[in-house]
mmCIF file as Biopython writes it, N, C-alpha, C and O atoms, coordinates in Angstrom:
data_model
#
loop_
_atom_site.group_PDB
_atom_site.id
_atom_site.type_symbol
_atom_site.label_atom_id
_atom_site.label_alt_id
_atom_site.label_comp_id
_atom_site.label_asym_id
_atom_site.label_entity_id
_atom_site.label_seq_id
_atom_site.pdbx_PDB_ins_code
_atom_site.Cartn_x
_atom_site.Cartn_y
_atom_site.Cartn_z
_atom_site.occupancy
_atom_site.B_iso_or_equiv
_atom_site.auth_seq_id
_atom_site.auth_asym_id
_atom_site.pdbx_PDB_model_num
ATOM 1   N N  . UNK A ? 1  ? 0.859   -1.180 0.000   1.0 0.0 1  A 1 
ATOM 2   C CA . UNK A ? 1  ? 0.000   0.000  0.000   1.0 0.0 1  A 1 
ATOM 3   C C  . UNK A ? 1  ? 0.902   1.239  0.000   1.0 0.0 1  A 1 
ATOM 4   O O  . UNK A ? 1  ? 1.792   1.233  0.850   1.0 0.0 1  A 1 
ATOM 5   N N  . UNK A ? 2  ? 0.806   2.471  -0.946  1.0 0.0 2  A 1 
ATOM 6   C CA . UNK A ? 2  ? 1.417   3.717  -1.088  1.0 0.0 2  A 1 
ATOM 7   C C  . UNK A ? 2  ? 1.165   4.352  -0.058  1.0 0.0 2  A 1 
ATOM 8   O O  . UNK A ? 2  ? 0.072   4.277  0.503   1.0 0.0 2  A 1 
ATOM 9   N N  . UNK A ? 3  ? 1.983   4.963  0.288   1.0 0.0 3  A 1 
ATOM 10  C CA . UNK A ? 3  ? 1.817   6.103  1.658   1.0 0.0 3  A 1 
ATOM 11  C C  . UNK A ? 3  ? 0.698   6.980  1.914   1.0 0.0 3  A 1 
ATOM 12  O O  . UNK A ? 3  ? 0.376   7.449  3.006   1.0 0.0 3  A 1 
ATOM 13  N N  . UNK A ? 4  ? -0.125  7.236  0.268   1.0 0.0 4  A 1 
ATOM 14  C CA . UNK A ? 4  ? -1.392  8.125  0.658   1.0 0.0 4  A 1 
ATOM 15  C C  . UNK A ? 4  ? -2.145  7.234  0.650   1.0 0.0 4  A 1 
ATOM 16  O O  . UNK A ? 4  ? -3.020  7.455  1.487   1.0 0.0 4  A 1 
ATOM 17  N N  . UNK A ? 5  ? -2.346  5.972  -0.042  1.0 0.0 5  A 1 
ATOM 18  C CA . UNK A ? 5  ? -3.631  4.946  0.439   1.0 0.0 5  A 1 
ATOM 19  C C  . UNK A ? 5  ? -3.271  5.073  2.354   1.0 0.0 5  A 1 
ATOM 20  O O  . UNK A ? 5  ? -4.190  5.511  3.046   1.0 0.0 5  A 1 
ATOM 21  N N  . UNK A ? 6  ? -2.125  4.727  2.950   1.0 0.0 6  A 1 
ATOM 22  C CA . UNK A ? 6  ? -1.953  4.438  4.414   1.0 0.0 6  A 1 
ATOM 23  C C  . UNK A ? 6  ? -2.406  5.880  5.233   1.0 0.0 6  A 1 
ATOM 24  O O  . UNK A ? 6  ? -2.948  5.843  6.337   1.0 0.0 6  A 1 
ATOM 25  N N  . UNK A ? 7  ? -2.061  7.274  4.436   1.0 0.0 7  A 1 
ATOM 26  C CA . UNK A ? 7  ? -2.360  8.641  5.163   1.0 0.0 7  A 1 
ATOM 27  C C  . UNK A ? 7  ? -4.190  8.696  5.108   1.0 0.0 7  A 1 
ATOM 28  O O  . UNK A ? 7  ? -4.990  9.083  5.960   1.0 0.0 7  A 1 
ATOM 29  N N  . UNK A ? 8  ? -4.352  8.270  4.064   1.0 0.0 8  A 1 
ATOM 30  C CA . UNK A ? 8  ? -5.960  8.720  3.210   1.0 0.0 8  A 1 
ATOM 31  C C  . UNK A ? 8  ? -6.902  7.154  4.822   1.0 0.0 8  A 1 
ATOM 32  O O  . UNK A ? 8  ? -7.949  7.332  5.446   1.0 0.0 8  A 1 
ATOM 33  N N  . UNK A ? 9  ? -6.116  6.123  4.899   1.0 0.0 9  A 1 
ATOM 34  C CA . UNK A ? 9  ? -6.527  5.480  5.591   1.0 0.0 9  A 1 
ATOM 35  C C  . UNK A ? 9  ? -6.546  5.671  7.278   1.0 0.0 9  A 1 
ATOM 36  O O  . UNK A ? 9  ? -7.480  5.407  8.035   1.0 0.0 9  A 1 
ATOM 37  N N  . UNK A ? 10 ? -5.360  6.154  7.579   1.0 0.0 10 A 1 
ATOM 38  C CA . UNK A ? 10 ? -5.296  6.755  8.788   1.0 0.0 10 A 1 
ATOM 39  C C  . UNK A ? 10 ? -6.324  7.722  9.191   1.0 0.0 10 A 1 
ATOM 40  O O  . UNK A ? 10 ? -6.816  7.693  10.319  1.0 0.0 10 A 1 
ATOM 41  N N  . UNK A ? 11 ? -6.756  8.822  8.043   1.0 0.0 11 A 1 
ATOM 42  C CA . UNK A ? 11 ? -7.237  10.120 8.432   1.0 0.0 11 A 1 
ATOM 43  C C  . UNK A ? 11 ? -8.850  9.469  8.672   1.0 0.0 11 A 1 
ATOM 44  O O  . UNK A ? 11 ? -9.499  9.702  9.692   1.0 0.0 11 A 1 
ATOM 45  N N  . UNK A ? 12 ? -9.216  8.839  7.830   1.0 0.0 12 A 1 
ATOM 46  C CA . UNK A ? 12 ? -10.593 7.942  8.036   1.0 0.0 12 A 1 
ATOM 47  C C  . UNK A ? 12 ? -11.236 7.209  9.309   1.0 0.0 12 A 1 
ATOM 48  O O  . UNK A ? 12 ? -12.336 7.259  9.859   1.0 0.0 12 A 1 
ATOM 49  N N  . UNK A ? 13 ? -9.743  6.330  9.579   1.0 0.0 13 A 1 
ATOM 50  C CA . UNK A ? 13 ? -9.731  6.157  11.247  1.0 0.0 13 A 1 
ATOM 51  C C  . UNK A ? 13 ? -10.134 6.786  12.523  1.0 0.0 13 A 1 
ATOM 52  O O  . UNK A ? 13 ? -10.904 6.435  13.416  1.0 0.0 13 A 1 
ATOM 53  N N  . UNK A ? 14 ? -9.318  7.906  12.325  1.0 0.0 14 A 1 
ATOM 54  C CA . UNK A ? 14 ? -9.138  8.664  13.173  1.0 0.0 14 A 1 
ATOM 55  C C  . UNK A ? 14 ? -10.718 9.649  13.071  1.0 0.0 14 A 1 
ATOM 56  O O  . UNK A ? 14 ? -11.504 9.744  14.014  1.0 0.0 14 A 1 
ATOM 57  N N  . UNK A ? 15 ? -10.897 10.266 11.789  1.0 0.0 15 A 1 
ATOM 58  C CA . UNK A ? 15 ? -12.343 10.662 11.839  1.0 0.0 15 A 1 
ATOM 59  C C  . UNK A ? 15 ? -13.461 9.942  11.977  1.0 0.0 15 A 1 
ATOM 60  O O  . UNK A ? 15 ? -14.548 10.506 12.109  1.0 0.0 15 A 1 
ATOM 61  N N  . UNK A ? 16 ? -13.343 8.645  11.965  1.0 0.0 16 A 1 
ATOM 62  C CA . UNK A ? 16 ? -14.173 7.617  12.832  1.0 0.0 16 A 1 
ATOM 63  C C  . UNK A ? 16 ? -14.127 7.551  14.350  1.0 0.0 16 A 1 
ATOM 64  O O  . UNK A ? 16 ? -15.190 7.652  14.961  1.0 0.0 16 A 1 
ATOM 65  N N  . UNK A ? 17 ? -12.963 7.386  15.024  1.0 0.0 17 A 1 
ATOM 66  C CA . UNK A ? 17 ? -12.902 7.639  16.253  1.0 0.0 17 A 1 
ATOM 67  C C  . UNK A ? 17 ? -13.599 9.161  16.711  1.0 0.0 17 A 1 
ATOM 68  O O  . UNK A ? 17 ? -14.745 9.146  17.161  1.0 0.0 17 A 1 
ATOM 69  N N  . UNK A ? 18 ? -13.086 10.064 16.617  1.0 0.0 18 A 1 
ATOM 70  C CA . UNK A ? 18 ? -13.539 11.482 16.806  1.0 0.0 18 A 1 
ATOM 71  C C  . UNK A ? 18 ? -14.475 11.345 16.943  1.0 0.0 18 A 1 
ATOM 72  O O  . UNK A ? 18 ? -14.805 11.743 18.060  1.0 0.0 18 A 1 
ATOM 73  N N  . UNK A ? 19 ? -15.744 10.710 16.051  1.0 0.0 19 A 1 
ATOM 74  C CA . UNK A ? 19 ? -17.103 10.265 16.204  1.0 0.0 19 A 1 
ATOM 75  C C  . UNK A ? 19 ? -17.328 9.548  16.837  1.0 0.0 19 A 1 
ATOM 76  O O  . UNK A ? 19 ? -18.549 9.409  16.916  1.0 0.0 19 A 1 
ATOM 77  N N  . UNK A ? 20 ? -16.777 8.884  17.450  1.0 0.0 20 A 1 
ATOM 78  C CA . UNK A ? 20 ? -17.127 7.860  18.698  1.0 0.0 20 A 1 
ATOM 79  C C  . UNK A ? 20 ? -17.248 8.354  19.624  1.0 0.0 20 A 1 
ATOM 80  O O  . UNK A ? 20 ? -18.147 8.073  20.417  1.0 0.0 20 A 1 
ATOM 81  N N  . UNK A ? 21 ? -16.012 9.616  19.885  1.0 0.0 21 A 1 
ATOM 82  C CA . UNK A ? 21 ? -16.086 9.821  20.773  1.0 0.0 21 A 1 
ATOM 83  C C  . UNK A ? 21 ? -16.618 11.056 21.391  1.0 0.0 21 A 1 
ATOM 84  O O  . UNK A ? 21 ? -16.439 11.347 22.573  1.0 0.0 21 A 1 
ATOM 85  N N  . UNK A ? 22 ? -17.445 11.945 20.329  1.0 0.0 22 A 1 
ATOM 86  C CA . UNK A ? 22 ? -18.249 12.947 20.488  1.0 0.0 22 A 1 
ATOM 87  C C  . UNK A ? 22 ? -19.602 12.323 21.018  1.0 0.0 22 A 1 
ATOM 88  O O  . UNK A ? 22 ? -20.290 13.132 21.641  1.0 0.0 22 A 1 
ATOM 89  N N  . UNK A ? 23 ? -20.220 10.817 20.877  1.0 0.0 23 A 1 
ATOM 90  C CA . UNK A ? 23 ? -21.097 10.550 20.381  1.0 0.0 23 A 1 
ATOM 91  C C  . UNK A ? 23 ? -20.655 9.625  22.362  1.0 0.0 23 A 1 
ATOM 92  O O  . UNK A ? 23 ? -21.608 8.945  22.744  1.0 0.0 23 A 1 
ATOM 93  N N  . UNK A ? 24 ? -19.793 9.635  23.067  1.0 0.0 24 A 1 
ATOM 94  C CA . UNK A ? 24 ? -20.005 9.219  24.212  1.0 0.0 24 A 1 
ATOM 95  C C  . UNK A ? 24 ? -20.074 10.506 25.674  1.0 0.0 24 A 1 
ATOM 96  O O  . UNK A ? 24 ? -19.452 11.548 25.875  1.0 0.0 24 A 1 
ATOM 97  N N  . UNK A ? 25 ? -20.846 9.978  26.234  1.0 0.0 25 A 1 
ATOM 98  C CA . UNK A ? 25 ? -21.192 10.926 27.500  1.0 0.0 25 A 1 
ATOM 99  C C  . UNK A ? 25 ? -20.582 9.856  28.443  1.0 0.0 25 A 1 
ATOM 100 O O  . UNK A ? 25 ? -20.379 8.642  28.408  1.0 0.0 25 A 1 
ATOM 101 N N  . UNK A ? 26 ? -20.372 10.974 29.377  1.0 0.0 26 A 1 
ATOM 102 C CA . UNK A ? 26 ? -20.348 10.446 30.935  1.0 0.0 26 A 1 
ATOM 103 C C  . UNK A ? 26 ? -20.237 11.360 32.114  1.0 0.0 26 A 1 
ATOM 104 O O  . UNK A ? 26 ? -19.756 12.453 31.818  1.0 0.0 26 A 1 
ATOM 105 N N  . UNK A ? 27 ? -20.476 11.241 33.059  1.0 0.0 27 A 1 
ATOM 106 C CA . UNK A ? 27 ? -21.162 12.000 33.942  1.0 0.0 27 A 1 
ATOM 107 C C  . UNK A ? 27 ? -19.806 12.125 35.070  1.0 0.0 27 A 1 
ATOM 108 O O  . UNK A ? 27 ? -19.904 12.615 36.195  1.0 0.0 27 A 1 
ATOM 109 N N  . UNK A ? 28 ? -18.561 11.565 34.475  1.0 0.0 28 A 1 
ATOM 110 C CA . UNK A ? 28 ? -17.737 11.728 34.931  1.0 0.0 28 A 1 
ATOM 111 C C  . UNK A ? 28 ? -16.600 13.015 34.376  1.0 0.0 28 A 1 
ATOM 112 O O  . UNK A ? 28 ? -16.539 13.265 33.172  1.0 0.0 28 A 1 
ATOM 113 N N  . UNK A ? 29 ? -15.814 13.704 35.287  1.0 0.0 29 A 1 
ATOM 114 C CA . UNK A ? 29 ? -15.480 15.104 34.941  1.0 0.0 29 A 1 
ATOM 115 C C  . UNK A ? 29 ? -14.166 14.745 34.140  1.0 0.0 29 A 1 
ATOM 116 O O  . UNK A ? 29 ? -13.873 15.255 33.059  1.0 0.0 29 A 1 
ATOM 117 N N  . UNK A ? 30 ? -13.469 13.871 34.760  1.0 0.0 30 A 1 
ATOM 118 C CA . UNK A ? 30 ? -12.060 13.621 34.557  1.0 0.0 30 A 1 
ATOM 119 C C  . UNK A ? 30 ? -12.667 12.451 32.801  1.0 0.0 30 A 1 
ATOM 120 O O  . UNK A ? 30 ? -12.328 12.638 31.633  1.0 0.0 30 A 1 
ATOM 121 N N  . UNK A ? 31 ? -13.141 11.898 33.094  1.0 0.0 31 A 1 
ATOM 122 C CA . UNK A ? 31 ? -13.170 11.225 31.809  1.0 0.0 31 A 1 
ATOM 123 C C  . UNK A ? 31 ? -13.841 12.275 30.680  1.0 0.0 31 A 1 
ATOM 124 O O  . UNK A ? 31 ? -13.381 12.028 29.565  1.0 0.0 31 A 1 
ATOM 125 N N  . UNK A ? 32 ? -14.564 13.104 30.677  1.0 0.0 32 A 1 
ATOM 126 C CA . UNK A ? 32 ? -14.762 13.901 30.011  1.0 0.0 32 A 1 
ATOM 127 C C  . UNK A ? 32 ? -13.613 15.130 29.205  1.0 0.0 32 A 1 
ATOM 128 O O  . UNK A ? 32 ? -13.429 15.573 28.071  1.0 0.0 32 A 1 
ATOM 129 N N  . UNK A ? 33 ? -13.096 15.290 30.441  1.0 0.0 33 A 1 
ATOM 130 C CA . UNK A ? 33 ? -11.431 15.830 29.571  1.0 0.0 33 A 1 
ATOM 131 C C  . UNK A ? 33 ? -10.812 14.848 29.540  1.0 0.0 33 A 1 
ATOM 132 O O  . UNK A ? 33 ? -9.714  15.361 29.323  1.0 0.0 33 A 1 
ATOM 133 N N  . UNK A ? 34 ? -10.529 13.314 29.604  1.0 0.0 34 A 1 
ATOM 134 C CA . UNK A ? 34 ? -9.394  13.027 28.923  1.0 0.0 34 A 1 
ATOM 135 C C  . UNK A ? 34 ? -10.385 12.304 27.150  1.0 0.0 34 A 1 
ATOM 136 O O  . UNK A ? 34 ? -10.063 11.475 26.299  1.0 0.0 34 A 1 
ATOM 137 N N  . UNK A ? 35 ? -11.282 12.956 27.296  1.0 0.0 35 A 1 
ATOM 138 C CA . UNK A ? 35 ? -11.939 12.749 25.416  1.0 0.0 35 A 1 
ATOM 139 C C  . UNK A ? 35 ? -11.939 13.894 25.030  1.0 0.0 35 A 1 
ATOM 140 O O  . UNK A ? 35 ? -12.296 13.979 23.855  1.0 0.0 35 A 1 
ATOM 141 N N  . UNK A ? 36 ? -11.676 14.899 25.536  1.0 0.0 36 A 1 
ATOM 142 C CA . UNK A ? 36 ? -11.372 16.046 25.000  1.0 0.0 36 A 1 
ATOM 143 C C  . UNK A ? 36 ? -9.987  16.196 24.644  1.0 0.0 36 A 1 
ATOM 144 O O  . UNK A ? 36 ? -9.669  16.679 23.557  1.0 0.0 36 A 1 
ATOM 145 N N  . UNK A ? 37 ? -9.224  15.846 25.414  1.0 0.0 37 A 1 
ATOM 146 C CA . UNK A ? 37 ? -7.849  15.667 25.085  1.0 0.0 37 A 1 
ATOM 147 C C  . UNK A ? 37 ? -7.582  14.858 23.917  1.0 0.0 37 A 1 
ATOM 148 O O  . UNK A ? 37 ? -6.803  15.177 23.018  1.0 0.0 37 A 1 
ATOM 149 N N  . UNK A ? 38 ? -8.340  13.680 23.977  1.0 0.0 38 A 1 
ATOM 150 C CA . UNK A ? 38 ? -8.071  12.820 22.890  1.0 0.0 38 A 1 
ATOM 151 C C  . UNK A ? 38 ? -8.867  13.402 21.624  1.0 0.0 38 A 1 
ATOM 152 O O  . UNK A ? 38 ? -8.859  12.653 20.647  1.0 0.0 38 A 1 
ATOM 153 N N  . UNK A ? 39 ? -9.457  14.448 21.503  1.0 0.0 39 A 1 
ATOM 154 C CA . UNK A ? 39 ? -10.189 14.881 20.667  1.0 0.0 39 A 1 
ATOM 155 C C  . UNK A ? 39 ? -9.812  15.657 19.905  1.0 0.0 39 A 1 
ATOM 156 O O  . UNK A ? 39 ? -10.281 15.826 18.779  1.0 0.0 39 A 1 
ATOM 157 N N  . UNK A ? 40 ? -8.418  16.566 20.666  1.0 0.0 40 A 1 
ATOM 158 C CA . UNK A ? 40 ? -8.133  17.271 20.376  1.0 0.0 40 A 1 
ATOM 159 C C  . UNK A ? 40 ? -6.482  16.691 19.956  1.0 0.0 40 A 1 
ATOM 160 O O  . UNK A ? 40 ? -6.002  17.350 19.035  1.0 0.0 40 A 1 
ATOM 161 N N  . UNK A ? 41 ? -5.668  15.701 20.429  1.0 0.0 41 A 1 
ATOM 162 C CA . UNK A ? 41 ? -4.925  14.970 19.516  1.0 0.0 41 A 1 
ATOM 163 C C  . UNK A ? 41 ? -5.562  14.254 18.404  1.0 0.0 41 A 1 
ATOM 164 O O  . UNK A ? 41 ? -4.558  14.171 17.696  1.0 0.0 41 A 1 
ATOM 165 N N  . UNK A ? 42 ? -6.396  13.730 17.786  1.0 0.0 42 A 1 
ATOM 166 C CA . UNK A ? 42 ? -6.849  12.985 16.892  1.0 0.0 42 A 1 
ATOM 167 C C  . UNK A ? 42 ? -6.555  14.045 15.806  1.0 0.0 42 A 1 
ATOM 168 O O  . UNK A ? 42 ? -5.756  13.808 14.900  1.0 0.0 42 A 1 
ATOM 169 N N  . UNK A ? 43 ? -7.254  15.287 15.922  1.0 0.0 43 A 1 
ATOM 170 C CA . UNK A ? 43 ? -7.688  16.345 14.966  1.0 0.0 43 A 1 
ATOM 171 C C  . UNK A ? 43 ? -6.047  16.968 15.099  1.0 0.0 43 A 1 
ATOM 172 O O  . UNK A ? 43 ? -5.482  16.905 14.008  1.0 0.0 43 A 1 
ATOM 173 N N  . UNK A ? 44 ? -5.525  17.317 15.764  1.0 0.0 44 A 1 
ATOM 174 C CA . UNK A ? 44 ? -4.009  17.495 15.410  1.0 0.0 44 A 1 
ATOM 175 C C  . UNK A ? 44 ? -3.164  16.347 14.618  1.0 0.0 44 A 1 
ATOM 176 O O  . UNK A ? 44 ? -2.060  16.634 14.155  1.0 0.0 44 A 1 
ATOM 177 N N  . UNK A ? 45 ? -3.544  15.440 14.519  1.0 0.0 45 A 1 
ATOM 178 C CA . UNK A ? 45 ? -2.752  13.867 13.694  1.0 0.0 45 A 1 
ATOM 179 C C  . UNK A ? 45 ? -3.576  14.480 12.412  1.0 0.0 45 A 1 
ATOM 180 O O  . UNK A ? 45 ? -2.918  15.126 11.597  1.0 0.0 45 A 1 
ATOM 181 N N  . UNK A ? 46 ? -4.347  14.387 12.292  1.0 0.0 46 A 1 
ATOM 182 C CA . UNK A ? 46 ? -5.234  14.943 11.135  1.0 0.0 46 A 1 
ATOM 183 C C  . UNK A ? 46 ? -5.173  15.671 10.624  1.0 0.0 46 A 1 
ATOM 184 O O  . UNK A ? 46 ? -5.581  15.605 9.465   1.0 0.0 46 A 1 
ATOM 185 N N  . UNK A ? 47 ? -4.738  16.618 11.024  1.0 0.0 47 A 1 
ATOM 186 C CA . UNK A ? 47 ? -4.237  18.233 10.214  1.0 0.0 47 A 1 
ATOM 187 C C  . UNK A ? 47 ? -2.724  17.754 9.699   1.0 0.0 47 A 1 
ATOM 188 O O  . UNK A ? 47 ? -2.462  18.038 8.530   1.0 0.0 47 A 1 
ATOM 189 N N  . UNK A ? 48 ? -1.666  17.025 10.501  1.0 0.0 48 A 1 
ATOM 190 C CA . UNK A ? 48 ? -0.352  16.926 9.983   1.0 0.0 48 A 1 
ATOM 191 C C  . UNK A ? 48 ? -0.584  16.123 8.749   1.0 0.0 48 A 1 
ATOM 192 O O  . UNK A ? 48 ? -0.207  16.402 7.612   1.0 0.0 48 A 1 
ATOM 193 N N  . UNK A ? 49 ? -1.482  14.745 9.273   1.0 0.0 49 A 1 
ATOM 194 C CA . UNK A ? 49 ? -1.401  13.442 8.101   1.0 0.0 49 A 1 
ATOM 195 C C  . UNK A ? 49 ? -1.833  14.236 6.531   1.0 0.0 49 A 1 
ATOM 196 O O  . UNK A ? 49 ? -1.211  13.993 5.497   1.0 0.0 49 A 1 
ATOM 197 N N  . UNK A ? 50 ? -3.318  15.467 6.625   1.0 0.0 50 A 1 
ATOM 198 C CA . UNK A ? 50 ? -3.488  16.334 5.283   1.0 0.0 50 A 1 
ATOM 199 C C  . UNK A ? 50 ? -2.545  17.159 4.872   1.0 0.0 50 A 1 
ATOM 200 O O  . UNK A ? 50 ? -2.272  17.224 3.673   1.0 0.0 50 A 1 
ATOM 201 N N  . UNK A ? 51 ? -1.899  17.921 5.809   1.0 0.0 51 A 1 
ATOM 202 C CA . UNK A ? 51 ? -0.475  18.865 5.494   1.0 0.0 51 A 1 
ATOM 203 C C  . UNK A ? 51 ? 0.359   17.864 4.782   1.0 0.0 51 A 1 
ATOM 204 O O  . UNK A ? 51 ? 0.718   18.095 3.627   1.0 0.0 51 A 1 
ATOM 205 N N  . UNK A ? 52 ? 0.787   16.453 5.567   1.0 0.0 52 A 1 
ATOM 206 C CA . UNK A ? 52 ? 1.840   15.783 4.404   1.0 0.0 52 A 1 
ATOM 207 C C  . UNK A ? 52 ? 1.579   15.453 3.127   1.0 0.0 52 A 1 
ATOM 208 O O  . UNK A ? 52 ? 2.511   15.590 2.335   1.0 0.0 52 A 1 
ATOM 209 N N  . UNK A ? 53 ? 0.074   14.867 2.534   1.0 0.0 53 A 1 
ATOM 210 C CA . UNK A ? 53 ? -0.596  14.469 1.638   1.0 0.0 53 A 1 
ATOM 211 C C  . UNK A ? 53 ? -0.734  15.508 0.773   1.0 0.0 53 A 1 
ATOM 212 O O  . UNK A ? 53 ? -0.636  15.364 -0.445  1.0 0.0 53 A 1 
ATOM 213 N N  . UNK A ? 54 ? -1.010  16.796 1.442   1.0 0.0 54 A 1 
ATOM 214 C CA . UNK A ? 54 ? -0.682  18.142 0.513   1.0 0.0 54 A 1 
ATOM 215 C C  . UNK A ? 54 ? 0.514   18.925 -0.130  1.0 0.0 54 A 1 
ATOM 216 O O  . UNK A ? 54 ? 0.470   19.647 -1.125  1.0 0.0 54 A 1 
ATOM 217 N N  . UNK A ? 55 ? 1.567   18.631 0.638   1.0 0.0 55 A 1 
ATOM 218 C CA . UNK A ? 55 ? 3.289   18.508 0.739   1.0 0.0 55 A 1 
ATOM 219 C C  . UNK A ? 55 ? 3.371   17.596 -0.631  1.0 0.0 55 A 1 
ATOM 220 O O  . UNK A ? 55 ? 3.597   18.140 -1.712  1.0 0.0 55 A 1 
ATOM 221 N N  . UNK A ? 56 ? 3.196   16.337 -0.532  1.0 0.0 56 A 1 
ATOM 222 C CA . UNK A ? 56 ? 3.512   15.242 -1.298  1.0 0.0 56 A 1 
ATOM 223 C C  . UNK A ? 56 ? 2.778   15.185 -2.372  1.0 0.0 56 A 1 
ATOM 224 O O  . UNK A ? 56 ? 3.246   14.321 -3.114  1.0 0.0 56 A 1 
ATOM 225 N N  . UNK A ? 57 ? 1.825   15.698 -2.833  1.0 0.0 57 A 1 
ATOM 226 C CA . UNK A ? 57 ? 1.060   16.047 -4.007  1.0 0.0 57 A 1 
ATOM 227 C C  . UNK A ? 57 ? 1.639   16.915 -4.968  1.0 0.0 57 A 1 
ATOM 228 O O  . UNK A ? 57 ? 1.786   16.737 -6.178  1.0 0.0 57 A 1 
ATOM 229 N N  . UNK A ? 58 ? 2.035   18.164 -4.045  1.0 0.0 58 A 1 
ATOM 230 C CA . UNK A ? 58 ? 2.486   19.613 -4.483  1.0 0.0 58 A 1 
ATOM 231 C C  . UNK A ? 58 ? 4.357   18.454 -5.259  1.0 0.0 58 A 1 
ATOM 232 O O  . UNK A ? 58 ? 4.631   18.288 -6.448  1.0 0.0 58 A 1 
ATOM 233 N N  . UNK A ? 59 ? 4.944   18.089 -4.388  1.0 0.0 59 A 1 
ATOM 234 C CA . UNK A ? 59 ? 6.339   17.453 -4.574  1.0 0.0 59 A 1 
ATOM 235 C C  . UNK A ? 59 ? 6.078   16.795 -6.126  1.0 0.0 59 A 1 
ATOM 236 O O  . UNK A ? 59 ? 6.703   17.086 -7.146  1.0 0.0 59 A 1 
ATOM 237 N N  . UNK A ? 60 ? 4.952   15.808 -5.985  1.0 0.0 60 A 1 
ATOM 238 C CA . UNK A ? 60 ? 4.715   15.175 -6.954  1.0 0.0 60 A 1 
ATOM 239 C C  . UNK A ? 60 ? 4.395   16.048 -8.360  1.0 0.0 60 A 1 
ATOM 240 O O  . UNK A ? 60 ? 5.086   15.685 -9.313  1.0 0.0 60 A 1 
ATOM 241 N N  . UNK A ? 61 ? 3.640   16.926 -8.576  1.0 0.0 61 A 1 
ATOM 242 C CA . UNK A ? 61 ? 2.769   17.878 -9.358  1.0 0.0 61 A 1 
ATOM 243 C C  . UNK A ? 61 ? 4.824   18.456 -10.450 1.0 0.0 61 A 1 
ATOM 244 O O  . UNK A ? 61 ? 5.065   18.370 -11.654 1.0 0.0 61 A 1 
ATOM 245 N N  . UNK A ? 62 ? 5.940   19.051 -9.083  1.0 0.0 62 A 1 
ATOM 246 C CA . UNK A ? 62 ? 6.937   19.091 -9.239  1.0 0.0 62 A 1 
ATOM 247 C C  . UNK A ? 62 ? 8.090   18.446 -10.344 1.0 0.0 62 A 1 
ATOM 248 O O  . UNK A ? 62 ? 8.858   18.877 -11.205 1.0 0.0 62 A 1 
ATOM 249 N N  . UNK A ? 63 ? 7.759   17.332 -9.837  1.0 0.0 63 A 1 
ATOM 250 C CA . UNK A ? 63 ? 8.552   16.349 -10.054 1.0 0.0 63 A 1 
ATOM 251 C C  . UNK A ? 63 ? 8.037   15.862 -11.618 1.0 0.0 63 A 1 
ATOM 252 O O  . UNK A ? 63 ? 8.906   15.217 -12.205 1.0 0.0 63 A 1 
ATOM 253 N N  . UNK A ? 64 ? 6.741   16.070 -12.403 1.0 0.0 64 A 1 
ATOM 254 C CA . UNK A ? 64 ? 6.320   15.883 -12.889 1.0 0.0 64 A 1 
ATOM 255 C C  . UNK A ? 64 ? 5.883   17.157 -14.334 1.0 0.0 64 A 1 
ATOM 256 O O  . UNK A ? 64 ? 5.370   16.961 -15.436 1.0 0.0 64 A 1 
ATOM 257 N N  . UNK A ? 65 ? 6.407   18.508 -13.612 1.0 0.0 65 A 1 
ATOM 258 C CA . UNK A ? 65 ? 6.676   19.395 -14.459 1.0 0.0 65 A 1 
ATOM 259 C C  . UNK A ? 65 ? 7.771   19.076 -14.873 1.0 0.0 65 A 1 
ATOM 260 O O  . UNK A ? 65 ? 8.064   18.628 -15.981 1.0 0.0 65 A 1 
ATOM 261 N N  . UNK A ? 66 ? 8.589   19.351 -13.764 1.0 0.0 66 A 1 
ATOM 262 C CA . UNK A ? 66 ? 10.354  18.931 -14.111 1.0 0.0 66 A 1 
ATOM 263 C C  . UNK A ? 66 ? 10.765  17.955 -15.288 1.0 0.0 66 A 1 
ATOM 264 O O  . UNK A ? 66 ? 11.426  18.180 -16.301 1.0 0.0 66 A 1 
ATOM 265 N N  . UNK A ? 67 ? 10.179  16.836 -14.842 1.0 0.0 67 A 1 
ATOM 266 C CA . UNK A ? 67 ? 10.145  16.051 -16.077 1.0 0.0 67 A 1 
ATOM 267 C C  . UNK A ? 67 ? 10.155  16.118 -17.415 1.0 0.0 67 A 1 
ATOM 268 O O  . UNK A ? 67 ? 10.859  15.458 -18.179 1.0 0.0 67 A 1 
ATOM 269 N N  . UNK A ? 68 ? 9.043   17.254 -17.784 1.0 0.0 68 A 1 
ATOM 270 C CA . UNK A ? 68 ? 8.892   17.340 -19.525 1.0 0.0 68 A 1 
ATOM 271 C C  . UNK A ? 68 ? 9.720   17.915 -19.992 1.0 0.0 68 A 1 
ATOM 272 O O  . UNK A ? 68 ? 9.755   18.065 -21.213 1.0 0.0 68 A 1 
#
């Protein structure tokens, strides 16, 4: 599998989780911030994994002018 099938797959994951975990309550304080925490790393993995995929597109697009 190419690195953007594995990024394009990761980011899917992870925006699956995010939804899991918007979509759980609890009446507990401390578990409530540590899904916020995790809510808020997921969506930071997510912004880098699209920044690289956007990086590596742009590289590619490059590499592919260069060429002709």
């Amino acid at each position: 599998m190419d690195i953007q099938k594995r990024f394009q797959k990761a980011i899917k994951k992870n925006e699956k989780a995010m939804e899991e975990l918007r979509n759980y309550t609890s009446n507990s304080e401390q578990v409530n911030k540590a899904i916020t925490d995790r809510l808020i790393k997921l969506n930071e993995n997510n912004r880098e994994l699209k920044m690289a995929l956007h990086v590596k597109d742009e590289f590619d697009a490059d590499v592919v002018v260069e060429g002709i």
